[in-house]
N, C-alpha and C positions, 0 to 999 in steps of 0.2 A: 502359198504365196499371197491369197488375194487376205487373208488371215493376218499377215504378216504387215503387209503394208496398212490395217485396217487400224492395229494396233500402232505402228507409226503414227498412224494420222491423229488417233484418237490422243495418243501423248503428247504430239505436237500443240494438240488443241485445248489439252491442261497446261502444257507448262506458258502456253499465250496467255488463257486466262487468270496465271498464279500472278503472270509477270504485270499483266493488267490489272491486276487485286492489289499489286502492292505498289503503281502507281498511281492507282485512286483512293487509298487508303494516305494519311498527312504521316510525315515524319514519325511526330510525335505519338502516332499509333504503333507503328512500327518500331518503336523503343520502348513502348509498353508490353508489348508480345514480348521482347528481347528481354528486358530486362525481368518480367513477372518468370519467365523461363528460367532464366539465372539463377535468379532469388531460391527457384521451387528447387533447381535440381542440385543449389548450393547446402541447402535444409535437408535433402535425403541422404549427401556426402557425408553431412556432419552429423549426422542419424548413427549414422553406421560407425561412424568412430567413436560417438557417446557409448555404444551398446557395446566396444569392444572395452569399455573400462574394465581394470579388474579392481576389487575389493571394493566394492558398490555397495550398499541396501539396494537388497531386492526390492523390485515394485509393490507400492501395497495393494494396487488393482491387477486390471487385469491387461495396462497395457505394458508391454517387455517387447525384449525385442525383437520379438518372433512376429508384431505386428503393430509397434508403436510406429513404425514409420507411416504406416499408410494413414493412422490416426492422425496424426501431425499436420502429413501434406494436404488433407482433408476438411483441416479445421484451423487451423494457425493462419494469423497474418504472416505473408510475408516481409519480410523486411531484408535488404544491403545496401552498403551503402561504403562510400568510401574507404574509409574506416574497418579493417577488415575484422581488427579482436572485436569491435563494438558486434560487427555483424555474427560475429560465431557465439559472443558471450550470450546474444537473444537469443539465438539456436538451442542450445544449451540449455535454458531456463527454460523453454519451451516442452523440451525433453524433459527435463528436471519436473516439471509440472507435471507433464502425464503419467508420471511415477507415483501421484499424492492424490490421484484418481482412485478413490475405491467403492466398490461393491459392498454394501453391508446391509444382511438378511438380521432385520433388527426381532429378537427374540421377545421382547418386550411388545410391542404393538403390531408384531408379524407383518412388519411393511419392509420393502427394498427403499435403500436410499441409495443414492451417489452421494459419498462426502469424502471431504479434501482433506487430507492429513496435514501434518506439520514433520512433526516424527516418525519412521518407521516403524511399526509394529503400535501395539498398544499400552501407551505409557502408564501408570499409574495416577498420574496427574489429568489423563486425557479423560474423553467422555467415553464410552463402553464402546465405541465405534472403533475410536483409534482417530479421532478428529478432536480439535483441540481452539476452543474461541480465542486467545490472545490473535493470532495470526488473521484473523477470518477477515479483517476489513483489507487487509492486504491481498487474501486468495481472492477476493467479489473483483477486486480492480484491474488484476490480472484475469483472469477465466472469466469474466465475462468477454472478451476480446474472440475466446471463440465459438466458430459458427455455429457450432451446434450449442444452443439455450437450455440442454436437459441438464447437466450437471450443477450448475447454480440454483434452477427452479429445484433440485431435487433438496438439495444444500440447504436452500430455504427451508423446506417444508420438514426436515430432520434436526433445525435447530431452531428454529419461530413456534415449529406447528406438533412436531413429533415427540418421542421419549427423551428428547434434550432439553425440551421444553418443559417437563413435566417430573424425570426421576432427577432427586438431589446429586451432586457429585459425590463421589466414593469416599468416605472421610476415614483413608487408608492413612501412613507414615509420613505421606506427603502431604495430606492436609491441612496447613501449619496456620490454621484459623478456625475460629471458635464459632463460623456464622457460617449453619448451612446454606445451601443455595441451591437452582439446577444447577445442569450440569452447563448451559447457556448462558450460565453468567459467571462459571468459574473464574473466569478471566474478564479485564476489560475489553469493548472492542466496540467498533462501528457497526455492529453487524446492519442496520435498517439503512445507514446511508449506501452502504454496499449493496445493498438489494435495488434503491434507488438508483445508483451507478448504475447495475445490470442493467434495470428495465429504459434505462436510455442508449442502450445497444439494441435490445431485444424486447421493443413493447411488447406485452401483453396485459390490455386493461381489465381484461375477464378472471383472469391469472390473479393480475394485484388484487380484483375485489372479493377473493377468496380470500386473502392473505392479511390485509389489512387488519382485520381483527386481532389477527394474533400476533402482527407485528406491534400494534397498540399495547396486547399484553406481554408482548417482551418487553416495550420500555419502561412499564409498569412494577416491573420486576426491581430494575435499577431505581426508580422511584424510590420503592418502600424498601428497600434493603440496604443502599448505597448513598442516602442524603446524611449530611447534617442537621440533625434533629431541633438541638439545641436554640429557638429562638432569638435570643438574646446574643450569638456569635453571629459575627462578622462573617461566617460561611453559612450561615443557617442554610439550607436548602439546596448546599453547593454541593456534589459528588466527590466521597472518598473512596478509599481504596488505598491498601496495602502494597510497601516495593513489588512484593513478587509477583502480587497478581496484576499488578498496571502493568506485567512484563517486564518491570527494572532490574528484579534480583536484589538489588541495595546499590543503593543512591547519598550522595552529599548530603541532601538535604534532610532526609530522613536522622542523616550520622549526626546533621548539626541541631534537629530538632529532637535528637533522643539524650545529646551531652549537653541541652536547655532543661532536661525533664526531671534530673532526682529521683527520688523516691524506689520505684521499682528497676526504673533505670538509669540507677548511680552508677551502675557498673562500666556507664559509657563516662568517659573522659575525654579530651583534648587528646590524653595520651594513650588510653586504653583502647580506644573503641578499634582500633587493625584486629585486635585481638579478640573481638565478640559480633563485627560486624561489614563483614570485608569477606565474602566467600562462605561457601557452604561448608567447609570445614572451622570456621570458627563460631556456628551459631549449636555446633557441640559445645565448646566451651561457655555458653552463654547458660546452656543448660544445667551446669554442674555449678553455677554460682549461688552463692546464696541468697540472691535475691531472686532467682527463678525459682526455687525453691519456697521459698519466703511467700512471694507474691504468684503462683503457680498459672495462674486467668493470666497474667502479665504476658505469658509466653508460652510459645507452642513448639515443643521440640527444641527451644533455644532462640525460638525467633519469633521478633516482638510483635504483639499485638495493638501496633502504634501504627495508625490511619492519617496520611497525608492527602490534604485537596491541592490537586495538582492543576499545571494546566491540560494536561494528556488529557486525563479520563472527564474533563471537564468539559473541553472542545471536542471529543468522541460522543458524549451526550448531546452537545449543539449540533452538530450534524446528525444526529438519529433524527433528535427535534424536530429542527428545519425538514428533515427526508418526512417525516411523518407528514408535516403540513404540504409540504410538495404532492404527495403522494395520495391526499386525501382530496386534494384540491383536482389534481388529474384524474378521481376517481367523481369530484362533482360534475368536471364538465364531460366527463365520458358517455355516463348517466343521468344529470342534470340532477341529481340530485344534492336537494338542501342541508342534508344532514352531514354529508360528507363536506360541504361546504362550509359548515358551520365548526367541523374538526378541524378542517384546513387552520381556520381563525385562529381558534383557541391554544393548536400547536405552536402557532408561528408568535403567539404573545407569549406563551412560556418559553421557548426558544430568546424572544428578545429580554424576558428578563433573566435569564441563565447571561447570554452574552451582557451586560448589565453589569452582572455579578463577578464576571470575570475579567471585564474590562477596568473594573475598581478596586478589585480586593484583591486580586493577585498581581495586577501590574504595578511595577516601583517605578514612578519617573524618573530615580534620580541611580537606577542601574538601568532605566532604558530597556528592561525585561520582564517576560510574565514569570513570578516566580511561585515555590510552592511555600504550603501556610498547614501549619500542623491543623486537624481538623476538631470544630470548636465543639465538637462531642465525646473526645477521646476516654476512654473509661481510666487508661492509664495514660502518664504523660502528659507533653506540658499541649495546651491548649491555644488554639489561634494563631502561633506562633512562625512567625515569614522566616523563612532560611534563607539569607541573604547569599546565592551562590546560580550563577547563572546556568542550568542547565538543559541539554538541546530540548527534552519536551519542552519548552519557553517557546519554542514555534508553533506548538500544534496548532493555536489558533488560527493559523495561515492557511493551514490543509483545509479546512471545513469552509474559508473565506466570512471568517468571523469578525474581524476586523472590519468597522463601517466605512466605508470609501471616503467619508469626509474628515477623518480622523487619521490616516493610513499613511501621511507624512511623521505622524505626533508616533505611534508604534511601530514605523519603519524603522527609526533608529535602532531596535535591536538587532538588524542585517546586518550594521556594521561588526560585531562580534562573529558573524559570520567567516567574513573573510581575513578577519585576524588573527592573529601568532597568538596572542596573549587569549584569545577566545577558542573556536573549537578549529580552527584551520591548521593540521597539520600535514607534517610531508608525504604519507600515503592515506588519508583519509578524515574523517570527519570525527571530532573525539566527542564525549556525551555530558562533558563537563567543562568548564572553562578552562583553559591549561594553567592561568595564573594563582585558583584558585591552591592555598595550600595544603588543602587534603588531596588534591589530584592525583591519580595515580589507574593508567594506563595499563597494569600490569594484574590487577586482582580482578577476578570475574566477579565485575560488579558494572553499574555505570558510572563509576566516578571517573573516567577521560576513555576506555576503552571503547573503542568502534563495534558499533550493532546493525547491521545491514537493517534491523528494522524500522529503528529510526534514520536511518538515511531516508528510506523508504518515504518516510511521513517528511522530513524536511527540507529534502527536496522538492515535492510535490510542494509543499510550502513555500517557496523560494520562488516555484515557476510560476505559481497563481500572484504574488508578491509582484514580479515582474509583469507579466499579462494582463489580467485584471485589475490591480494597481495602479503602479506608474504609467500602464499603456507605453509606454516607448523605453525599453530598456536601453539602456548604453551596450556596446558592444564589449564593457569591460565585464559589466554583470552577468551579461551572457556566455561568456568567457568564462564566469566564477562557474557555472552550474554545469558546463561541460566540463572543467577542470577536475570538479568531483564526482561524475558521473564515470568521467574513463579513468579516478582512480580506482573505482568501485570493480571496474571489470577488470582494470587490471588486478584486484585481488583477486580474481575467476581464475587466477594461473596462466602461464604459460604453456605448457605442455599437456592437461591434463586438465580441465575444466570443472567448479566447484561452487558450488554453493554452500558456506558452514552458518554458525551462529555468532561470529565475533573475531575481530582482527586486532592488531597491535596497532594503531595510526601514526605514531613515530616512525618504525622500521618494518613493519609487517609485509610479508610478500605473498600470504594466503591465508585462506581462513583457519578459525581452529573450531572445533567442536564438532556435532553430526557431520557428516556430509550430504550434498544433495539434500536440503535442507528447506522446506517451504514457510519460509517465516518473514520474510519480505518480498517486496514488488521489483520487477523489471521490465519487463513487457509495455506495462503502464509507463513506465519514466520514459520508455523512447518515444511512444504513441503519443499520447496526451503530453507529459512533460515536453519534452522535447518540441517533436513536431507539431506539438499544439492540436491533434482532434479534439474537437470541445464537443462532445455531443450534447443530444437535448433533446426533450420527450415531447417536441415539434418535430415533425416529417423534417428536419433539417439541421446541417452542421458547419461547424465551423474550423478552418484550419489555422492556427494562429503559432506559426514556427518561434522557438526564441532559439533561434540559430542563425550564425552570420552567414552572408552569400557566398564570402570565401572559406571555409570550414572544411565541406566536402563540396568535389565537383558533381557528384549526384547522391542522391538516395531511390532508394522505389519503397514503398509500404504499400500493400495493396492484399489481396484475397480476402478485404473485412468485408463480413455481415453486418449492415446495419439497416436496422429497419425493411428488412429482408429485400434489400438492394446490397450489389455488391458494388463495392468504392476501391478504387485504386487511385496511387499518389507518387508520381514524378516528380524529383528534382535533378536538372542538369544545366552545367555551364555552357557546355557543348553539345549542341542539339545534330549538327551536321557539321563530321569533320571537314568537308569540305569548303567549306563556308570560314571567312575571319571574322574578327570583332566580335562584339560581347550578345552573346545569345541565350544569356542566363534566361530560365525560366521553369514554373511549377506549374503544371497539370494536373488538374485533378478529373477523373470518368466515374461515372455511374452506371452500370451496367454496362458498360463496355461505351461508353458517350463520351467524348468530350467536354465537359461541365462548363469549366473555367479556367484562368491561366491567367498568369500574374510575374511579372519581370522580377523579382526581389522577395526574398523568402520574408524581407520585414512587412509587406504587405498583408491585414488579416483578408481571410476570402469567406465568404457564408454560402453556403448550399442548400437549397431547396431544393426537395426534393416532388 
């Protein structure tokens, strides 16, 4: 009995002190438990129904679903938020990701890496891993988000530092160019600014001064392999590169700079070219003509040996650049050293005459666009030559924030094509060419108008830095445009059955077509940073700068992030206490479980010190 009652008394005297915990604790802590709770137990529900998909790719690692859940819950922001498909499609992509996590005992330099696929299995086109550069500045923007920092730092060091760095790509059936290379530059990509991204989640200054060197010797690569040589062009010194390796497949402008060129390639016409340049089954026929024949160097398997300076892989360089001089300069004041100070310099001036180069030779005042310009070294084909046809890379410069703030009205005017019929706005998504243009066509795996989740990827991110950094004060219309394509994006994810592919229909499409569960664009990042505006930065501090309207959703939560090995969470609610009337809108942000700051209107920016 006296046992009995001891235990009475002793639960009497927790559930006083729970009930006295959760009166000295604010509101607003008590919706933060609530809702972090939600979020987490929402993400293991929708765990378990990813994993009961059938006719999936296996995972190329080692997380399945016998224990990706626990990896998830472990490492992932969470994120919900009004908006229920928004919240399942980050779920989703989350899971989708730790499927492109792989183990590889590299044979070649007997080292383990972690590195992030694209494709499942090991393509022909890939690097010996089964990892693949086109994608990488897109995997750095998403995985760096989680908490655990081993995967990227590994990522790094197996394509900066390791046999990616160093053995050529496989010059198999698929490699439809005549210029070896590694296997790290097979493809174009961000990969340095990506490393920069990471390291402003996840400093490490000891880490980057290992690394530096041999991210210098990555860019070094692109240097001497990828410039226009030719002094005397109008691109001299400007980066080319091939449709298929800028990630295009085939492109307008290449169509309209190869039916400008004769010679080798008369075979393109006005009328001809569906027929030799529009899909992987007509660059057979390109091969049995008599001018691949004829002029054999001209072409590779059927497909031409014709280098366009774009603005993609142009403003991909200016963000290495710029990351290099960031990154040199973080590493002077770390160490106080001069030398790296002095790299800082020298990057950031060749960085400003790259942007220079691109702000005069490829932008047309009079289409309001950065357009592409056949490269003024071409061995075959015609030389210099602008292809008058507006296509979405025309934003990349935005992504990298290449555009000089005092200029950024005179280049803004290409956002009007944006949101227009006659430009890339169509009924389910975002086309890759202009729709009025009249080679457009929607329908051939190419990017002449059909939708590429990779480029959404890039221009939205472009859109949102346009808005934010920018205008500083966007209209509630423009913010309206980038949520309007963001949830058409997820509504390609399906209804029923959840998907990440490589390419959709943007007039009628209602899902992807190609791989599935497919890692070749960003999402994670578009809600995080796009969206809710996390600005990190390689200061102990960040910033949250939402471009979302107050009325949108009545809450969101984002929270379990690593940064700066502080954990941050992020409330937004209209309704703070049902109990209560009138307008109680407001955002909280905590640092380690703190109350930070807090702000009536999501248009307010907020900074964080940490």
């Amino acid at each position: 009995m006296r046992n009995f009652l001891l235990i009475v008394i002793t639960a009497s005297l927790i559930i006083s002190n729970l009930q006295a915990f959760a009166q000295h604790i604010s509101i607003y802590d008590q919706e933060l438990m609530r809702l972090k709770s939600a979020a987490r137990e929402k993400l293991a529900q929708q765990v378990d129904v990813f994993n009961e998909y059938k006719n999936r790719p296996e995972s190329d690692g080692p997380y399945r679903k016998e224990n990706n859940k626990e990896f998830l819950l472990n490492n992932v922001p969470f994120f919900d938020c009004a908006d229920t498909l928004l919240s399942e499609v980050y779920n989703y992509r989350w899971w989708m990701i730790s499927k492109h996590l792989k183990e590889y005992d590299d044979p070649y330099d007997h080292k383990k890496y972690w590195v992030v696929t694209e494709f499942f299995g090991v393509k022909p086109w890939a690097s010996r891993s089964g990892a693949i550069t086109c994608p990488a500045g897109h995997q750095f923007y998403d995985v760096r988000w989680l908490r655990d920092d081993q995967y990227l730092k590994s990522y790094t060091d197996y394509f900066i530092s390791g046999s990616a760095a160093n053995l050529n790509q496989r010059e198999n059936a698929n490699f439809l160019t005549y210029l070896s290379r590694p296997e790290s530059h097979h493809f174009s990509s961000w990969m340095i600014n990506g490393v920069d991204a990471f390291l402003k989640i996840h400093p490490d200054k000891t880490w980057l001064r290992a690394k530096l060197p041999d991210l210098e010797r990555h860019q070094q690569v692109w240097d001497s392999l990828f410039t226009v040589k030719d002094k005397n062009s109008p691109t001299s010194g400007m980066y080319k590169i091939l449709d298929l390796y800028n990630g295009m497949e085939f492109s307008l402008s290449a169509v309209m700079g190869l039916i400008k060129s004769g010679g080798p390639y008369s075979i393109y016409t006005n009328e001809s070219w569906r027929n030799y340049y529009l899909g992987w089954e007509t660059t057979n026929r390109a091969a049995q003509s008599l001018q691949a024949k004829q002029y054999p160097k001209a072409f590779r398997s059927g497909y031409p040996d014709f280098y366009m300076v774009r603005p993609s892989v142009n403003s991909y360089i200016y963000g290495n650049l710029k990351s290099l001089a960031d990154l040199y300069q973080q590493d002077a004041l770390k160490f106080n050293d001069q030398h790296s100070a002095g790299k800082a310099v020298s990057y950031d001036k060749i960085a400003g005459n790259l942007q220079k180069k691109i702000l005069t030779v490829l932008w047309n005042d009079e289409d309001k666009f950065f357009n592409s310009v056949t490269a003024g070294d071409n061995e075959f084909g015609v030389r210099d030559y602008e292809a008058r046809v507006r296509e979405s890379v025309g934003y990349s410069p935005w992504y990298f924030k290449l555009i000089p703030l005092k200029s950024y009205q005179k280049f803004g005017e290409s956002w009007n094509m944006f949101s227009a019929t006659k430009g890339f706005y169509h009924t389910k998504g975002m086309t890759t060419a202009e729709r009025q243009h009249p080679f457009y066509n929607e329908q051939a795996y190419a990017w002449n108008g059909r939708g590429w989740p990779y480029e959404n990827s890039v221009v939205y991110k472009g859109y949102a830095n346009y808005l934010r950094d920018y205008k500083k004060k966007a209209s509630l219309g423009e913010k309206q445009l980038l949520i309007d394509y963001v949830m058409k994006l997820a509504r390609m994810h399906g209804s029923k059955e959840k998907n990440i592919g490589e390419w959709y229909i943007p007039s009628d499409g209602e899902s992807f077509g190609g791989e599935k569960d497919y890692f070749h664009s960003s999402f994670p990042d578009i809600i995080i940073e796009d969206l809710i505006g996390f600005k990190a930065s390689h200061a102990d501090e960040f910033a949250i700068e939402p471009l979302l309207s107050d009325d949108l959703w009545s809450y969101f939560y984002l929270g379990n992030i690593r940064y700066h090995n502080h954990d941050v969470d992020i409330v937004w609610k209209r309704d703070w206490d049902l109990a209560k009337t009138g307008n109680q809108s407001k955002i909280c942000i905590w640092v380690d479980g703190k109350l930070m700051d807090s702000k009536k209107s999501l248009s307010d920016s907020m900074k964080i010190k940490l």
